[in-house]
mmCIF file as Biopython writes it, N, C-alpha, C and O atoms, coordinates in Angstrom:
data_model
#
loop_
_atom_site.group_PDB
_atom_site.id
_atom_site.type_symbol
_atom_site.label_atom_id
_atom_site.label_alt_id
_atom_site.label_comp_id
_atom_site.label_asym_id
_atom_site.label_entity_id
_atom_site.label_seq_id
_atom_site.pdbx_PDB_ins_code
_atom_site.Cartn_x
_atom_site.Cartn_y
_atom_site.Cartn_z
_atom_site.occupancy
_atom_site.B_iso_or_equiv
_atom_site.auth_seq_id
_atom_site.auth_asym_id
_atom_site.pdbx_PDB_model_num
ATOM 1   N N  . UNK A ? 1  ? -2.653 14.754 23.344 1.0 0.0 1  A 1 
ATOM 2   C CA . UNK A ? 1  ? -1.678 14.304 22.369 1.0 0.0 1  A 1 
ATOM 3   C C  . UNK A ? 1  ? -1.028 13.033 22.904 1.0 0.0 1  A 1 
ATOM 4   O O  . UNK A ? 1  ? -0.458 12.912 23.988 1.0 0.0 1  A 1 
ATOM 5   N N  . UNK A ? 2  ? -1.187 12.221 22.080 1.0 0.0 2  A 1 
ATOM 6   C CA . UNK A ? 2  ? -0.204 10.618 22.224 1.0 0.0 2  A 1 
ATOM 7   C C  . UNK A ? 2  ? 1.446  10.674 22.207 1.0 0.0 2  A 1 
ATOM 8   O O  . UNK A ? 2  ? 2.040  11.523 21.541 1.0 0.0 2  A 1 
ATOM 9   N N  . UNK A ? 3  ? 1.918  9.988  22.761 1.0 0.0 3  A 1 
ATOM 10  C CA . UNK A ? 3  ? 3.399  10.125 22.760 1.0 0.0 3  A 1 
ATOM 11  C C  . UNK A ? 3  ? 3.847  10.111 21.241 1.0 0.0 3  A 1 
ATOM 12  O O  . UNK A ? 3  ? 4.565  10.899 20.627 1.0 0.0 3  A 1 
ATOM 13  N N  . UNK A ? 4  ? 3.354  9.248  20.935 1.0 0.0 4  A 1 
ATOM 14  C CA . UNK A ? 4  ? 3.489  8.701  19.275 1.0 0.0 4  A 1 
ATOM 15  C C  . UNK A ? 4  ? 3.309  10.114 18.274 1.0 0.0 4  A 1 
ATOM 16  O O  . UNK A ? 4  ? 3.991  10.393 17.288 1.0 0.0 4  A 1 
ATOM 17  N N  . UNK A ? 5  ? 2.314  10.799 18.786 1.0 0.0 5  A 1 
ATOM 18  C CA . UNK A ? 5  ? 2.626  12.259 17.934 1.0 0.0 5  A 1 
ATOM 19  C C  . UNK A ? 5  ? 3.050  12.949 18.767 1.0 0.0 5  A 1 
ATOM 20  O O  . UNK A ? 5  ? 2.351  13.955 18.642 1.0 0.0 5  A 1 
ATOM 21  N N  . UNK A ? 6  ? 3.928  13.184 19.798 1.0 0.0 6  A 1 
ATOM 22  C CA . UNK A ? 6  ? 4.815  14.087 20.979 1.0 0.0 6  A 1 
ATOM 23  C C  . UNK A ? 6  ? 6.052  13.849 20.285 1.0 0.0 6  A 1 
ATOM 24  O O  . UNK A ? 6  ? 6.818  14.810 20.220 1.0 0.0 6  A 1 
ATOM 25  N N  . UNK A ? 7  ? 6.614  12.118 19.436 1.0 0.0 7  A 1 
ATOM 26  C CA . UNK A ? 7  ? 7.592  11.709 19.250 1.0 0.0 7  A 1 
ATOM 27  C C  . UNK A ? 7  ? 7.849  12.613 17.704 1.0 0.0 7  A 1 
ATOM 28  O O  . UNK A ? 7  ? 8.692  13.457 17.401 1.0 0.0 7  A 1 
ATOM 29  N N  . UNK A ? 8  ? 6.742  12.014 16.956 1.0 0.0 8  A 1 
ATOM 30  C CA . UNK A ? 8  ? 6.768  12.753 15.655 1.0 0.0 8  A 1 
ATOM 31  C C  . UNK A ? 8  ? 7.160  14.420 15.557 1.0 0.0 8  A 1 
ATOM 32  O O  . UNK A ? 8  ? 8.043  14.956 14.888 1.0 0.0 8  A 1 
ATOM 33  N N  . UNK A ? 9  ? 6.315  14.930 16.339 1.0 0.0 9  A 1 
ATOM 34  C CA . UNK A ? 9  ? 6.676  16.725 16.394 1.0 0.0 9  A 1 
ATOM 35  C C  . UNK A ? 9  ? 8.100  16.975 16.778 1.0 0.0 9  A 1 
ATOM 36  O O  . UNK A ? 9  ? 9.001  17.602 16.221 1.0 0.0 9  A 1 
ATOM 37  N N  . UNK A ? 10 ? 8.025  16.180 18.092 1.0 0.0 10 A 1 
ATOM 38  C CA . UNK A ? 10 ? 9.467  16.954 18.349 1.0 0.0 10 A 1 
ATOM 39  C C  . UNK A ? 10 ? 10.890 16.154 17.209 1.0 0.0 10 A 1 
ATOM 40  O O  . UNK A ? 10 ? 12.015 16.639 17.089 1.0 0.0 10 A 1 
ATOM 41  N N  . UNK A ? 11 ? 10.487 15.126 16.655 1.0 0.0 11 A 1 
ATOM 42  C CA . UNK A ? 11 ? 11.867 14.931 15.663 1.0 0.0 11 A 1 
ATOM 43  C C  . UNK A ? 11 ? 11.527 16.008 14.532 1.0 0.0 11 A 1 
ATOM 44  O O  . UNK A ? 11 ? 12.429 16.687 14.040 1.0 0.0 11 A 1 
ATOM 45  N N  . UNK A ? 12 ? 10.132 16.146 14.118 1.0 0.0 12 A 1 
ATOM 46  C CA . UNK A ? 12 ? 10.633 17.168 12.795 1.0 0.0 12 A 1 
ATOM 47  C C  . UNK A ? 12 ? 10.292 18.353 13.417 1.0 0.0 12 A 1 
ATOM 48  O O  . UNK A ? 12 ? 9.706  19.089 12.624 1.0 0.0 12 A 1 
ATOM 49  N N  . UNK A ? 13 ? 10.414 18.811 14.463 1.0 0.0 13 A 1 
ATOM 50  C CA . UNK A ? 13 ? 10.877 20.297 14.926 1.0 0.0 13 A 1 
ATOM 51  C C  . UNK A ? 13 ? 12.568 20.197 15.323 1.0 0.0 13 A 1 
ATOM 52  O O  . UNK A ? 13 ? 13.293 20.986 14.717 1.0 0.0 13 A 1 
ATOM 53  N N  . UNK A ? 14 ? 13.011 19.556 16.000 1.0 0.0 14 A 1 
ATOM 54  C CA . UNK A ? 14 ? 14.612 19.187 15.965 1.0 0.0 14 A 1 
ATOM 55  C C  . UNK A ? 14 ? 15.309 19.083 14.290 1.0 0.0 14 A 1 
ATOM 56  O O  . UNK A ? 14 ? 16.369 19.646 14.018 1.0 0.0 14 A 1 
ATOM 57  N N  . UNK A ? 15 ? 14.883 18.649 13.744 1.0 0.0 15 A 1 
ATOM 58  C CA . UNK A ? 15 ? 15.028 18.429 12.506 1.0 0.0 15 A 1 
ATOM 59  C C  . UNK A ? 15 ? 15.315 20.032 11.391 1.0 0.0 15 A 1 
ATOM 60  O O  . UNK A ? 15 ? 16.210 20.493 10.683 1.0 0.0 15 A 1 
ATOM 61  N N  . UNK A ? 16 ? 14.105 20.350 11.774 1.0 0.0 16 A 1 
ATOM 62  C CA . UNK A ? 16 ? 14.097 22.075 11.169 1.0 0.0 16 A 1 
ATOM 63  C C  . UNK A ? 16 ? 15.086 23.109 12.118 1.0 0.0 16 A 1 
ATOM 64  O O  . UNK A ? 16 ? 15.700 24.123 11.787 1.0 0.0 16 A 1 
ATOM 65  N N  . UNK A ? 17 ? 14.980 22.447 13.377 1.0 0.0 17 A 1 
ATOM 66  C CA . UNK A ? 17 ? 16.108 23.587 13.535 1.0 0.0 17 A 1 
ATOM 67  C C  . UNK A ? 17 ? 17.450 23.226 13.550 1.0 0.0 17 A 1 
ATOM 68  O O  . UNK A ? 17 ? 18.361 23.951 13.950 1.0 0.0 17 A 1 
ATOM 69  N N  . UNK A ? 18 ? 17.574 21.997 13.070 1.0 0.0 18 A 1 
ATOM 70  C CA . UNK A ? 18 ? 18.670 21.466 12.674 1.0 0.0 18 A 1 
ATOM 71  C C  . UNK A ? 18 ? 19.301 22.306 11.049 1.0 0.0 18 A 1 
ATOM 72  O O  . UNK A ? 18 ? 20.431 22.690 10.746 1.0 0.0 18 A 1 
ATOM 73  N N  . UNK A ? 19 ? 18.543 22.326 10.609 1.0 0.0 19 A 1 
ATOM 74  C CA . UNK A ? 19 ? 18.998 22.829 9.150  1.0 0.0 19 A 1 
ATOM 75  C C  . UNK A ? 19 ? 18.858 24.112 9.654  1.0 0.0 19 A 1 
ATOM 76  O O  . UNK A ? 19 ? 19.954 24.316 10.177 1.0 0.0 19 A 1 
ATOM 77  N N  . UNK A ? 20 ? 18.171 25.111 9.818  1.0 0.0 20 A 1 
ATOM 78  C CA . UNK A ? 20 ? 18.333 26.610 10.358 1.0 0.0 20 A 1 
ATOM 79  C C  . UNK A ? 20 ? 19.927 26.745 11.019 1.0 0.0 20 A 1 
ATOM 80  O O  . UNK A ? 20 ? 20.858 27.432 10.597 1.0 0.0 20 A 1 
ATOM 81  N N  . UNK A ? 21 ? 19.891 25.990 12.002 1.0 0.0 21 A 1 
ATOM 82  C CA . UNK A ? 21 ? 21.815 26.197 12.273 1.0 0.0 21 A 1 
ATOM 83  C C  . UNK A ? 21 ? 22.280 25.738 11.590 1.0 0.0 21 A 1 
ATOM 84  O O  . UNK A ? 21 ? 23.409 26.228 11.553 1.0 0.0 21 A 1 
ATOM 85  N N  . UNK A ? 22 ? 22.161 24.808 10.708 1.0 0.0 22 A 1 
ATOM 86  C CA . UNK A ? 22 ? 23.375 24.453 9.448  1.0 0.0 22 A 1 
ATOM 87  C C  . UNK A ? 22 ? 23.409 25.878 8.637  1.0 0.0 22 A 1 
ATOM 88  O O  . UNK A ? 22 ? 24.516 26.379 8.445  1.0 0.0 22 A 1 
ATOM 89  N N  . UNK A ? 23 ? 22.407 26.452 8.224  1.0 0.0 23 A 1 
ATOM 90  C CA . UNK A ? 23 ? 22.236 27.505 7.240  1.0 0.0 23 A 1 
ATOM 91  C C  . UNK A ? 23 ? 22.699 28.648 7.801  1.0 0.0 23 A 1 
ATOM 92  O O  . UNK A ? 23 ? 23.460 29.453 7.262  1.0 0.0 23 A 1 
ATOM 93  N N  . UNK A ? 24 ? 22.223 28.713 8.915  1.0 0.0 24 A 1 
ATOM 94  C CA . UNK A ? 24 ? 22.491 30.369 9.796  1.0 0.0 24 A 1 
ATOM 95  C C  . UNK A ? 24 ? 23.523 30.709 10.456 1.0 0.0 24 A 1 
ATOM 96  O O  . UNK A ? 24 ? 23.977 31.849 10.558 1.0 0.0 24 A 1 
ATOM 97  N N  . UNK A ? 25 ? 24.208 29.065 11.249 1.0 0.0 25 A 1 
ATOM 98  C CA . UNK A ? 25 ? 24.967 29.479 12.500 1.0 0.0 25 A 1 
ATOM 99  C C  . UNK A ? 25 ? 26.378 28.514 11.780 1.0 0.0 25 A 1 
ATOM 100 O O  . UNK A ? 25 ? 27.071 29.412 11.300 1.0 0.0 25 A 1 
ATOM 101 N N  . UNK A ? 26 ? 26.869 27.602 11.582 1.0 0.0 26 A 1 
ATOM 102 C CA . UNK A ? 26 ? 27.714 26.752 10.952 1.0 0.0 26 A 1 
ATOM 103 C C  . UNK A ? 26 ? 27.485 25.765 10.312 1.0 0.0 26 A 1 
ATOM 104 O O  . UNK A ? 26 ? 26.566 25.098 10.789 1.0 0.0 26 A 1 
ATOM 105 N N  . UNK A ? 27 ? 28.011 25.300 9.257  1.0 0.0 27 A 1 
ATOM 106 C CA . UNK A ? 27 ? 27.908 23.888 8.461  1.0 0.0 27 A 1 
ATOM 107 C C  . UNK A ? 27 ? 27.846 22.813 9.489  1.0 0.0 27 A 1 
ATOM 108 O O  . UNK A ? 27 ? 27.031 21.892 9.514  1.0 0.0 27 A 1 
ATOM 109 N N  . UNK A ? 28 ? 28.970 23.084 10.475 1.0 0.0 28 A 1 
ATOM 110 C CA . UNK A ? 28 ? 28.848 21.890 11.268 1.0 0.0 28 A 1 
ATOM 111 C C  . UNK A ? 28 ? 27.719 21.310 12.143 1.0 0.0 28 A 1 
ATOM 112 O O  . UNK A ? 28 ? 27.937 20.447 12.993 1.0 0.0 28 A 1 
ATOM 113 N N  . UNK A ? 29 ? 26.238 21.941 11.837 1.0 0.0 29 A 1 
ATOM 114 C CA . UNK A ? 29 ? 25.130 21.498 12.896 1.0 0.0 29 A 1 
ATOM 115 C C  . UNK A ? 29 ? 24.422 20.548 11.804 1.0 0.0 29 A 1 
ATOM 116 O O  . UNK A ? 29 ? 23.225 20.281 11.898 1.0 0.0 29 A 1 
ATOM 117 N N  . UNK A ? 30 ? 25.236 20.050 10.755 1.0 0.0 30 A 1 
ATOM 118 C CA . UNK A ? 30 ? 24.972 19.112 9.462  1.0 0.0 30 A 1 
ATOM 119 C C  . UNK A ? 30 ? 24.700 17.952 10.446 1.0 0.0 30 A 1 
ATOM 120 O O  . UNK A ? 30 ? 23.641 17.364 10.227 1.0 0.0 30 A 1 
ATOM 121 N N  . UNK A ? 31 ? 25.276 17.598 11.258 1.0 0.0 31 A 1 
ATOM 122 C CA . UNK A ? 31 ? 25.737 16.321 12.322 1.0 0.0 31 A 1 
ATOM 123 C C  . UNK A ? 31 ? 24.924 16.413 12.861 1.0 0.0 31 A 1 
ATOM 124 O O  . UNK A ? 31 ? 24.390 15.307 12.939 1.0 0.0 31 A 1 
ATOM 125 N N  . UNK A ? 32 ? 24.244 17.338 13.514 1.0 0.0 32 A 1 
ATOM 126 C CA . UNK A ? 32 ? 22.865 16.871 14.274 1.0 0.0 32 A 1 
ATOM 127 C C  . UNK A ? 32 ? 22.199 16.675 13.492 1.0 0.0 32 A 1 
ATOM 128 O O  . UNK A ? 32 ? 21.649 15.701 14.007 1.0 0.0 32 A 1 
ATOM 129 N N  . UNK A ? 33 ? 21.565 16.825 12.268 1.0 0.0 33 A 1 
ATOM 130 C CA . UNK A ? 33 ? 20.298 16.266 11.144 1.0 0.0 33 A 1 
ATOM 131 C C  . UNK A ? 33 ? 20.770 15.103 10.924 1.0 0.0 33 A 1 
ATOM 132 O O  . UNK A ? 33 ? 19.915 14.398 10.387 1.0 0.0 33 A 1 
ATOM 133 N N  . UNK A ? 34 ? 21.977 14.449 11.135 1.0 0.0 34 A 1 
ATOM 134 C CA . UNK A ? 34 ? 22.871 13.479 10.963 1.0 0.0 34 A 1 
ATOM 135 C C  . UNK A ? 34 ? 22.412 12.408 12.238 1.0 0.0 34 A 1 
ATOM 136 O O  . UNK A ? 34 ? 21.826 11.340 12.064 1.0 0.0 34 A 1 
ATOM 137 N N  . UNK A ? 35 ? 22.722 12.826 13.201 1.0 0.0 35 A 1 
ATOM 138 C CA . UNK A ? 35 ? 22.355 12.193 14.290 1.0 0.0 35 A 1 
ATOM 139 C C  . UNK A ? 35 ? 21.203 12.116 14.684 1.0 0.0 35 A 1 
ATOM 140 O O  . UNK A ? 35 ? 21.050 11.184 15.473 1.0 0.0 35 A 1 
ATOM 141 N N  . UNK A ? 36 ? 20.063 12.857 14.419 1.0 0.0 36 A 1 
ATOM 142 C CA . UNK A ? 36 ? 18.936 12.914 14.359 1.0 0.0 36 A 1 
ATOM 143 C C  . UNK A ? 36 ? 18.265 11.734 13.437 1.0 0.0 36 A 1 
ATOM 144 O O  . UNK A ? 36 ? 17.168 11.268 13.747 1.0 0.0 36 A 1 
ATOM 145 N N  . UNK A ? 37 ? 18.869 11.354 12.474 1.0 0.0 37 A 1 
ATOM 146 C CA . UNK A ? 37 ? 17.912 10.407 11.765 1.0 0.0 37 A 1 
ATOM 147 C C  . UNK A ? 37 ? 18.608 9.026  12.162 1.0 0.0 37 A 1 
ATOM 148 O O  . UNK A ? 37 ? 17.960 8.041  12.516 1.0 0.0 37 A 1 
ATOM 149 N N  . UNK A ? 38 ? 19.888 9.058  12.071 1.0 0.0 38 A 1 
ATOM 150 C CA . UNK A ? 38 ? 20.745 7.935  12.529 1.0 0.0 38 A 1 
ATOM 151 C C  . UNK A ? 38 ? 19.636 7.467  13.860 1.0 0.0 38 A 1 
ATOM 152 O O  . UNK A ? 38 ? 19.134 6.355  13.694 1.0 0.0 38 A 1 
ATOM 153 N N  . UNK A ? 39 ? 19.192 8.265  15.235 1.0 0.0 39 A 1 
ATOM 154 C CA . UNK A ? 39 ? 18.320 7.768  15.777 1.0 0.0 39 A 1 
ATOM 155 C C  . UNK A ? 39 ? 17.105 7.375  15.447 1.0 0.0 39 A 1 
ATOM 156 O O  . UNK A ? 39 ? 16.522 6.521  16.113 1.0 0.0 39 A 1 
ATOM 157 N N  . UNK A ? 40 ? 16.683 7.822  14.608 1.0 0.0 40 A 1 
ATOM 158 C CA . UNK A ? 40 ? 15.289 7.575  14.233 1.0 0.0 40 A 1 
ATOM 159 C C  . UNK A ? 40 ? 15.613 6.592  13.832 1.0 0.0 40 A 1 
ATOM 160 O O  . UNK A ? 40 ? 15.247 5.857  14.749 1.0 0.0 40 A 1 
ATOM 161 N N  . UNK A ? 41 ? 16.293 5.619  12.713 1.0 0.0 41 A 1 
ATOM 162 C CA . UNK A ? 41 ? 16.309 4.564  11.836 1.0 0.0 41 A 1 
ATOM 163 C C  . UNK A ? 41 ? 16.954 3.481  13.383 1.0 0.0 41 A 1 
ATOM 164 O O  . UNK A ? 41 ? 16.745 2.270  13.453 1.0 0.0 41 A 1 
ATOM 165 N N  . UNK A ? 42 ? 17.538 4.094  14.201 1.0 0.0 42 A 1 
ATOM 166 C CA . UNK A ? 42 ? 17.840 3.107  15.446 1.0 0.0 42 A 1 
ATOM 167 C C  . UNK A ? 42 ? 16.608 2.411  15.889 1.0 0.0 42 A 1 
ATOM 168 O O  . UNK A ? 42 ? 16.386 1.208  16.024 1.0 0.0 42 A 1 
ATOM 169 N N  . UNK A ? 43 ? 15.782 3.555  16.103 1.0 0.0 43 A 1 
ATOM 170 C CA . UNK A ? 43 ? 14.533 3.362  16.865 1.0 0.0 43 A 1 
ATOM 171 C C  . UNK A ? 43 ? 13.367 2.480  16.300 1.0 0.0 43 A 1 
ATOM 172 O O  . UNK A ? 43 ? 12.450 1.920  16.900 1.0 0.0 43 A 1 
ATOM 173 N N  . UNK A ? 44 ? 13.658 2.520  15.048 1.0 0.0 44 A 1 
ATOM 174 C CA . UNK A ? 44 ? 12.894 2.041  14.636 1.0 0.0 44 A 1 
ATOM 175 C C  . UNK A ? 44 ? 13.102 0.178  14.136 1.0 0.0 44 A 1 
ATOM 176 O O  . UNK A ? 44 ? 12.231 -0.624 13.799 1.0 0.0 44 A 1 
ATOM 177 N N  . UNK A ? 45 ? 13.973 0.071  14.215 1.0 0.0 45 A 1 
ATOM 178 C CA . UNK A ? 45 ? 14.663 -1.091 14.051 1.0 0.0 45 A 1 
ATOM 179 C C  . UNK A ? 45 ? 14.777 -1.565 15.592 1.0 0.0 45 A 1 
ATOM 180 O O  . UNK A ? 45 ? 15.039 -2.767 15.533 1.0 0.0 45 A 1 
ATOM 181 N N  . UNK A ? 46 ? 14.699 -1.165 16.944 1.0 0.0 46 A 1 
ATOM 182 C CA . UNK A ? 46 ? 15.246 -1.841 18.561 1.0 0.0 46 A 1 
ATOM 183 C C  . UNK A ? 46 ? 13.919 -1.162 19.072 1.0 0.0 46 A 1 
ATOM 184 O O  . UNK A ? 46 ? 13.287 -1.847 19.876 1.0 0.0 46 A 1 
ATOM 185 N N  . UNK A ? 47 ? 13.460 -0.101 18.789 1.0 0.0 47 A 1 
ATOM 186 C CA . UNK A ? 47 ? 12.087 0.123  19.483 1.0 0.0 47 A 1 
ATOM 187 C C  . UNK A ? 47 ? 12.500 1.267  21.258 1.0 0.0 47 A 1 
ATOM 188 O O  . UNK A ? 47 ? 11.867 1.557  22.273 1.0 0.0 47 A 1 
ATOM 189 N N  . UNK A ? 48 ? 13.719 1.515  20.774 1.0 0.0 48 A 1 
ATOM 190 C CA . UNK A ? 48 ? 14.725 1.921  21.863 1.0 0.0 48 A 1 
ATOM 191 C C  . UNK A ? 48 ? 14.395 3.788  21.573 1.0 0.0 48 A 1 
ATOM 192 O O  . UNK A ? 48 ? 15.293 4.310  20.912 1.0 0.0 48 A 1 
ATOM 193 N N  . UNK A ? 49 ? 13.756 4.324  21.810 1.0 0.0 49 A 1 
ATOM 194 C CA . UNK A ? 49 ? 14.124 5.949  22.007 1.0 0.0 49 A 1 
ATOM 195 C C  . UNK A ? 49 ? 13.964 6.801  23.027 1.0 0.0 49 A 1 
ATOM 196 O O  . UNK A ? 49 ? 12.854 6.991  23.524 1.0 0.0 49 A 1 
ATOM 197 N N  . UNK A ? 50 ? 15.126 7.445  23.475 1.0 0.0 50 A 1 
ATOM 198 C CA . UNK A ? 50 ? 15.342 8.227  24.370 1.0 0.0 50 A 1 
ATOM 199 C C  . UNK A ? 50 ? 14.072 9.030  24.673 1.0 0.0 50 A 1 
ATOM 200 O O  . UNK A ? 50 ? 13.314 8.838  25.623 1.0 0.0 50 A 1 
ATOM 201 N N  . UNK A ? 51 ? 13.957 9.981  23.694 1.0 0.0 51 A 1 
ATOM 202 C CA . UNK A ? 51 ? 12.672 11.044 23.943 1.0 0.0 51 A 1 
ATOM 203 C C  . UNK A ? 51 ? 11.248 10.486 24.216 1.0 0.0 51 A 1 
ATOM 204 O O  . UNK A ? 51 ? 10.445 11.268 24.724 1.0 0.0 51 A 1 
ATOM 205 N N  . UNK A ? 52 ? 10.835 9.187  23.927 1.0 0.0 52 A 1 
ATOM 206 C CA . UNK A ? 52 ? 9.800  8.700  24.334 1.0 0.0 52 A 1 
ATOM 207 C C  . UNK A ? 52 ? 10.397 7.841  25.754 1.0 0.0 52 A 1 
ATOM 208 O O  . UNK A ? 52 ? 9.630  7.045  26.297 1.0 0.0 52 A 1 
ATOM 209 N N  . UNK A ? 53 ? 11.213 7.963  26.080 1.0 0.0 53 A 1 
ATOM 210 C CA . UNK A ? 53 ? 11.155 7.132  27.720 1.0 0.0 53 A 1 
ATOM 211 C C  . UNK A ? 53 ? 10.975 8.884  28.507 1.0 0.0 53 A 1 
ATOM 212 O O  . UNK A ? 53 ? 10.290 8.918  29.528 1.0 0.0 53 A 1 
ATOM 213 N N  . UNK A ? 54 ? 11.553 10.152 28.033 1.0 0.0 54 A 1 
ATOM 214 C CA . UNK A ? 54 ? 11.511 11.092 28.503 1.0 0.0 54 A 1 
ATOM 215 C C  . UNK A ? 54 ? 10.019 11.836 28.999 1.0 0.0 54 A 1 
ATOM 216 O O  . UNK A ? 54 ? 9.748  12.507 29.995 1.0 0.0 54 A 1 
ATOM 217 N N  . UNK A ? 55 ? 9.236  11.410 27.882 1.0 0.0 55 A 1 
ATOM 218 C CA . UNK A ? 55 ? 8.157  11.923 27.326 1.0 0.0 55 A 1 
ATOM 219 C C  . UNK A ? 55 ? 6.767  11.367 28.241 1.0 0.0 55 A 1 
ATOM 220 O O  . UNK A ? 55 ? 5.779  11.888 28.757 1.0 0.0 55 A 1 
ATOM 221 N N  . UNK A ? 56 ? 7.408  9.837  28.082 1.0 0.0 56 A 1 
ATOM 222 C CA . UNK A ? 56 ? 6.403  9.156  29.263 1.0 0.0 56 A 1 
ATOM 223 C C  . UNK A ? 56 ? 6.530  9.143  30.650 1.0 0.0 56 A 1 
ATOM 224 O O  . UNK A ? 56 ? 5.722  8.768  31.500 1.0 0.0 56 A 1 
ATOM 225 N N  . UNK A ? 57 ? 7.692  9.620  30.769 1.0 0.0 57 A 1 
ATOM 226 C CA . UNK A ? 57 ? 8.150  10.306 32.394 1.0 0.0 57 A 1 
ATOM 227 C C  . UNK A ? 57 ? 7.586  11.899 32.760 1.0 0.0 57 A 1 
ATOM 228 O O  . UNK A ? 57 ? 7.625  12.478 33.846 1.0 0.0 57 A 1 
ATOM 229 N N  . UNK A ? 58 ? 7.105  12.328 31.581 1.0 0.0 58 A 1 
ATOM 230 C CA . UNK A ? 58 ? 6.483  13.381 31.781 1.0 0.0 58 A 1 
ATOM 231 C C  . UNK A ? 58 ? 5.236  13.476 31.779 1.0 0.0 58 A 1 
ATOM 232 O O  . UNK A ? 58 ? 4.514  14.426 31.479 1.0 0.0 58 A 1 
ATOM 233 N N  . UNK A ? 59 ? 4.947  12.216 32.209 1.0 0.0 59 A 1 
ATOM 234 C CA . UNK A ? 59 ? 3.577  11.652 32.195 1.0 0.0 59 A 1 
ATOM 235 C C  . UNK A ? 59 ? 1.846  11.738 30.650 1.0 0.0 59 A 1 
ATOM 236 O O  . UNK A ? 59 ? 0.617  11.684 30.707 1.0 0.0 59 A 1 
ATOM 237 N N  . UNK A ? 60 ? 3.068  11.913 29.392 1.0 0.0 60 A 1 
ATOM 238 C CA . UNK A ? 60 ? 2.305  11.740 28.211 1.0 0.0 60 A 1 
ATOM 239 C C  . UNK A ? 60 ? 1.913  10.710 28.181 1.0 0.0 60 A 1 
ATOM 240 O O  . UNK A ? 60 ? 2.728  9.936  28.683 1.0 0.0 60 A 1 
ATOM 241 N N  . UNK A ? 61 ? 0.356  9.867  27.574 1.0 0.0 61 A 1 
ATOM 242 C CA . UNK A ? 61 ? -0.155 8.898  27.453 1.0 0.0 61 A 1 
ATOM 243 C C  . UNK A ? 61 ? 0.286  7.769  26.314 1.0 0.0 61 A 1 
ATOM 244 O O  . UNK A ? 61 ? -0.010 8.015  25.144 1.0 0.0 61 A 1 
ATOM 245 N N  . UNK A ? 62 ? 0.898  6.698  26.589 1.0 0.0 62 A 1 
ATOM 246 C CA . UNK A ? 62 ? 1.077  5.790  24.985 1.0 0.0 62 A 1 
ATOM 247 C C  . UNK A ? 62 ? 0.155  6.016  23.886 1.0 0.0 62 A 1 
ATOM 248 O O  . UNK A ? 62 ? -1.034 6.331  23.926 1.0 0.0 62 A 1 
ATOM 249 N N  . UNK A ? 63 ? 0.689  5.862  23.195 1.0 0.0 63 A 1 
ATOM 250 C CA . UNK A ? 63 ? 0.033  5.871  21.863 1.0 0.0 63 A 1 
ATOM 251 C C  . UNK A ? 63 ? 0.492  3.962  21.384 1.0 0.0 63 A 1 
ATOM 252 O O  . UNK A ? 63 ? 0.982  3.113  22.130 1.0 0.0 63 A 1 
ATOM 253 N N  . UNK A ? 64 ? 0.045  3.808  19.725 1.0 0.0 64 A 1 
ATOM 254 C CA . UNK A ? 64 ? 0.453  2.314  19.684 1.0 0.0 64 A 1 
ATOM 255 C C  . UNK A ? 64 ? 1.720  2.105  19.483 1.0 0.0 64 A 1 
ATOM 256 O O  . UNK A ? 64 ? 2.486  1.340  20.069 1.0 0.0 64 A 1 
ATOM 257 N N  . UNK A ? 65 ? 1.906  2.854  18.591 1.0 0.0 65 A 1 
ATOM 258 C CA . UNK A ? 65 ? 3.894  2.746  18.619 1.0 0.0 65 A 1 
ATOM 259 C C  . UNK A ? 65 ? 4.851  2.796  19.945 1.0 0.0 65 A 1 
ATOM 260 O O  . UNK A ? 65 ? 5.896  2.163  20.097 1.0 0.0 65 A 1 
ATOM 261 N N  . UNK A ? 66 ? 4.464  3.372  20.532 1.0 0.0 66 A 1 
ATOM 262 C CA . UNK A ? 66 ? 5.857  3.202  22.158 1.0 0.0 66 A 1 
ATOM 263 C C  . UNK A ? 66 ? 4.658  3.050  23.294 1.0 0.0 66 A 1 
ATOM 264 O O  . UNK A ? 66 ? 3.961  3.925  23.806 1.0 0.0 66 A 1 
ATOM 265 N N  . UNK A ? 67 ? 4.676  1.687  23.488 1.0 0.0 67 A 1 
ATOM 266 C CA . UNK A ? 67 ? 4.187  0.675  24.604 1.0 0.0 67 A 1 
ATOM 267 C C  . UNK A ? 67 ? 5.248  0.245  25.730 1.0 0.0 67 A 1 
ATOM 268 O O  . UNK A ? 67 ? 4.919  -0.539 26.621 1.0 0.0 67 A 1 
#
């Protein structure tokens, strides 16, 4: 697996269990699906994301998107 789909899975698995605690555990985990995309639209605009500098420290292979 490429970082580029390591990056993809883990935002829409964060994502789903983002809404599961909004639904299950408090309204207030609204803010992480919140903050969750707020990064994504960061990232995608500066090329800047945390989980892929993490990801490639965990020695996952580039893909074309995070070089």
């Amino acid at each position: 697996m490429t970082l580029d789909r390591s990056i993809f899975l883990f935002a829409g698995v964060m994502v789903l269990l983002s809404v599961a605690l909004t639904l299950w555990v408090s309204p207030y985990f609204v803010w992480f699906t919140v903050f969750i995309g707020a990064n994504l639209i960061q990232s995608s605009f500066t090329g800047f994301c945390p989980a892929a500098m993490i990801f490639k420290a965990l020695g996952i292979k580039a893909g074309c998107a995070f070089q």
